[in-house]
N, C-alpha and C positions, 0 to 999 in steps of 0.2 A: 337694423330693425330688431333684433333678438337680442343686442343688448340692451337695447332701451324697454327689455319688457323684464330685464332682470336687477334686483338690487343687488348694488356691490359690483357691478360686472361691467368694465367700458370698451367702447369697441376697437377691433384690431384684427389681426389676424393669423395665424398658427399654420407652420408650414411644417414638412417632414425632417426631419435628419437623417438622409439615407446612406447606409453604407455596405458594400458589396451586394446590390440589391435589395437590401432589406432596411425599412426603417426602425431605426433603434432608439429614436427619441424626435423630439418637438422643438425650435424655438417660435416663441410668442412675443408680438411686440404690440404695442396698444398704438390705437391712432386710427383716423379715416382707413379702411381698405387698401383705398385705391391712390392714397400717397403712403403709406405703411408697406404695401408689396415689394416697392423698388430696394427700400431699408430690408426686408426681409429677406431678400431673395440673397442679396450679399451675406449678411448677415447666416443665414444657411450655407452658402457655400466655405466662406470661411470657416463655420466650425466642423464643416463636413474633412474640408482641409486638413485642419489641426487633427481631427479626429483619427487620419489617413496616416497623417505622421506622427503620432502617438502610437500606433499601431504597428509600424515598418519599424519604430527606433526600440517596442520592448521586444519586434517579430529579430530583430541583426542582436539584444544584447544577448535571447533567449540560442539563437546562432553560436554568438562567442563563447556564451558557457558550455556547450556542449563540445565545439571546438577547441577548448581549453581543456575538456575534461577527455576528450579523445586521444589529442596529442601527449598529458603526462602519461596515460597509459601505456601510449608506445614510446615513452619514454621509461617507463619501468618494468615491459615487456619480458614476461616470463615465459617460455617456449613449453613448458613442463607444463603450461595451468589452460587450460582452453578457455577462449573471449571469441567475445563476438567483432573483436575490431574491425574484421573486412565488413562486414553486412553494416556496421555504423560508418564506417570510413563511405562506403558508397553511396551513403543518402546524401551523401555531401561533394561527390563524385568524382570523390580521388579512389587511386587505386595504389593499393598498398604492394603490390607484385614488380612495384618499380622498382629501381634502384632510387635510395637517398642520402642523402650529406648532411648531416649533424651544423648546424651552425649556430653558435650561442656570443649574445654578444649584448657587453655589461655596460651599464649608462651610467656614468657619474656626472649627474645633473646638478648643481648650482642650489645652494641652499634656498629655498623660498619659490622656486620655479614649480608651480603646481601641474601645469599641463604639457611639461618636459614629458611624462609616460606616453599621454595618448598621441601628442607628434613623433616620437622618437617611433611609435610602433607603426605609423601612419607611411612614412619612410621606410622604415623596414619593408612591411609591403610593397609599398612602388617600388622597391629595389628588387627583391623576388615576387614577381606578380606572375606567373607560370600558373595554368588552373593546375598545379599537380602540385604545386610547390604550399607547405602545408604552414603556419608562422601563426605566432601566440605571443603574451605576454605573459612572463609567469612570477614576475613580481612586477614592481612600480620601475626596477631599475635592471633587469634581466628577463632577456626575449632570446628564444629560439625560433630559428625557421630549419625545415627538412627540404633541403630545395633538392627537387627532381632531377633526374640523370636522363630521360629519356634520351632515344636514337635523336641523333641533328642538333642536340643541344651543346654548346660549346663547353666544356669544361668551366669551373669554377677559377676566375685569376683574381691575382693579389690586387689588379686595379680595379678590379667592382668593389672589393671589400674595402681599398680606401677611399674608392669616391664614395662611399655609403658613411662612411666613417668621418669624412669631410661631411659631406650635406649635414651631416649630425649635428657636427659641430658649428658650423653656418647659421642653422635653421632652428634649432634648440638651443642653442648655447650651450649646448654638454658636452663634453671628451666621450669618449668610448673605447672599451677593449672588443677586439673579437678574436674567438676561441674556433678551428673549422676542424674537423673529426673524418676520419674515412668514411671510404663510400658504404653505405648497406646494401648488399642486392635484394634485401626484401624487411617486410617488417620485422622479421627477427633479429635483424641485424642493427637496428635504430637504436635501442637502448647502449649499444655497445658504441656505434659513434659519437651517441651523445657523451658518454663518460668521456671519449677520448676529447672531444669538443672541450669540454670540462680542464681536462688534465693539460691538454695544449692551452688552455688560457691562464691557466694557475704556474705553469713550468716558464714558459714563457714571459709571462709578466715578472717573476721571482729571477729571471736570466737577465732582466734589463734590455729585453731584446723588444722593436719597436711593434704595434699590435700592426697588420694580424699575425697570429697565429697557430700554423696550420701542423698538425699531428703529423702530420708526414716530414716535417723539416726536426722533428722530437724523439725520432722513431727510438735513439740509443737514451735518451733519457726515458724512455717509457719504457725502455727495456728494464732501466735501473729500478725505478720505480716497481714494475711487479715483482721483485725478491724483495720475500718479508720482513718487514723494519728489523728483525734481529741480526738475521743474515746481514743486512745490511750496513749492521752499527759493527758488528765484528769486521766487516769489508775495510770499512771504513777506518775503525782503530787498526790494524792490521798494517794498512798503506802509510797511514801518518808514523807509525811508531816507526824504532829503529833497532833492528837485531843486529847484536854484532855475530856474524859467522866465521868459527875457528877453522885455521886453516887444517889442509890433513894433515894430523900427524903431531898436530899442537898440542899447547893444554888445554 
């Protein structure tokens, strides 16, 4: 009746767009009322829908950056500089007073595989899904996780790192190296596993030796490694040359 007293204006119906209580918008569809409601009523909930997961997918990516941006920090942890990492680490309801293990592990994914990063880290996950256990990607083809030590938890072994390292390879198509670092008893000690995470993946890969890993099977090559590349190159010339030594009493 009130369209028909208006020009330009046909009839139909206008429903809310509600979301968390509140409505934030209209959809309008034209037509009798009372066969337009049933189309509308869908219609609304669908985009009330879409609207829900628009909202959850930028509420996990605005999650991941923040997640990403906490983790390099205690990867770069300097004990001299005060941060706020526990009071951020808690919103997120880890607790950094744990002990953690450094684990970095490198994807060489298949020329042309575009969504090799986000399965590869999807995996990662299911493999350490601990709520304490902390996991990021920090490039398209290298992920760290800090997986937690708590009391009851069984140590870290070499066959979770190669069934994770199989599923990779399965489910991705991609090879993988993984690098595993000593334990941290607390966040101060992260940055330092992670290096060693690092070192045991580059030492090891350069040995020929098969992935994983683990700093603890490197300990005398990492010993070699902290004396300074001079010390080092004289070590080194030193062992290879050949001194002849006079007997006593010779010329």
């Amino acid at each position: 009746e009130e369209a028909r007293r208006l020009i330009g204006v046909r009839p139909g119906m206008t429903l809310p767009i509600v979301h968390e209580g509140a409505a934030v918008g209209t959809v309008g569809i034209t037509g009798s009322p009372a066969e337009a409601r049933r189309f509308g009523l869908v219609v609304k909930r669908q985009t009330e829908i879409l609207l829900e997961e628009a909202v959850l997918l930028r509420t996990r990516m605005t999650r991941e950056r923040v997640l990403e941006s906490l983790l390099r920090d205690l990867l770069t942890y300097d004990a001299d500089v005060p941060a706020d990492l526990p009071t951020r680490a808690r919103d997120f309801g880890f607790d950094l007073g744990m002990p953690r293990q450094a684990i970095v592990i490198e994807v060489m994914a298949p020329t042309g595989l575009g969504s090799a990063g986000s399965s590869a880290l999807r995996l990662v996950r299911e493999a350490f899904q601990d709520p304490q256990d902390l996991s990021c990607g920090l490039s398209s083809s290298m992920y760290v996780v800090l997986r937690s030590q708590h009391d009851g938890r069984p140590r870290l072994g070499r066959d979770d790192l190669l069934d994770l390292t199989g599923r990779i390879h399965d489910l991705v198509g991609a090879t993988c190296r993984v690098g595993v670092g000593g334990v941290a008893p607390d966040e101060r000690g992260i940055a330092t596993s992670y290096s060693e995470a690092l070192m045991a993946l580059r030492v090891g890969s350069s040995n020929g030796q098969p992935s994983p890993h683990d700093i603890a099977d490197l300990r005398a090559e990492q010993l070699i490694l902290s004396v300074p590349p001079a010390a080092r190159a004289r070590i080194t010339a030193s062992a290879r040359g050949w001194r002849r030594v006079p007997a006593i009493g010779g010329p």
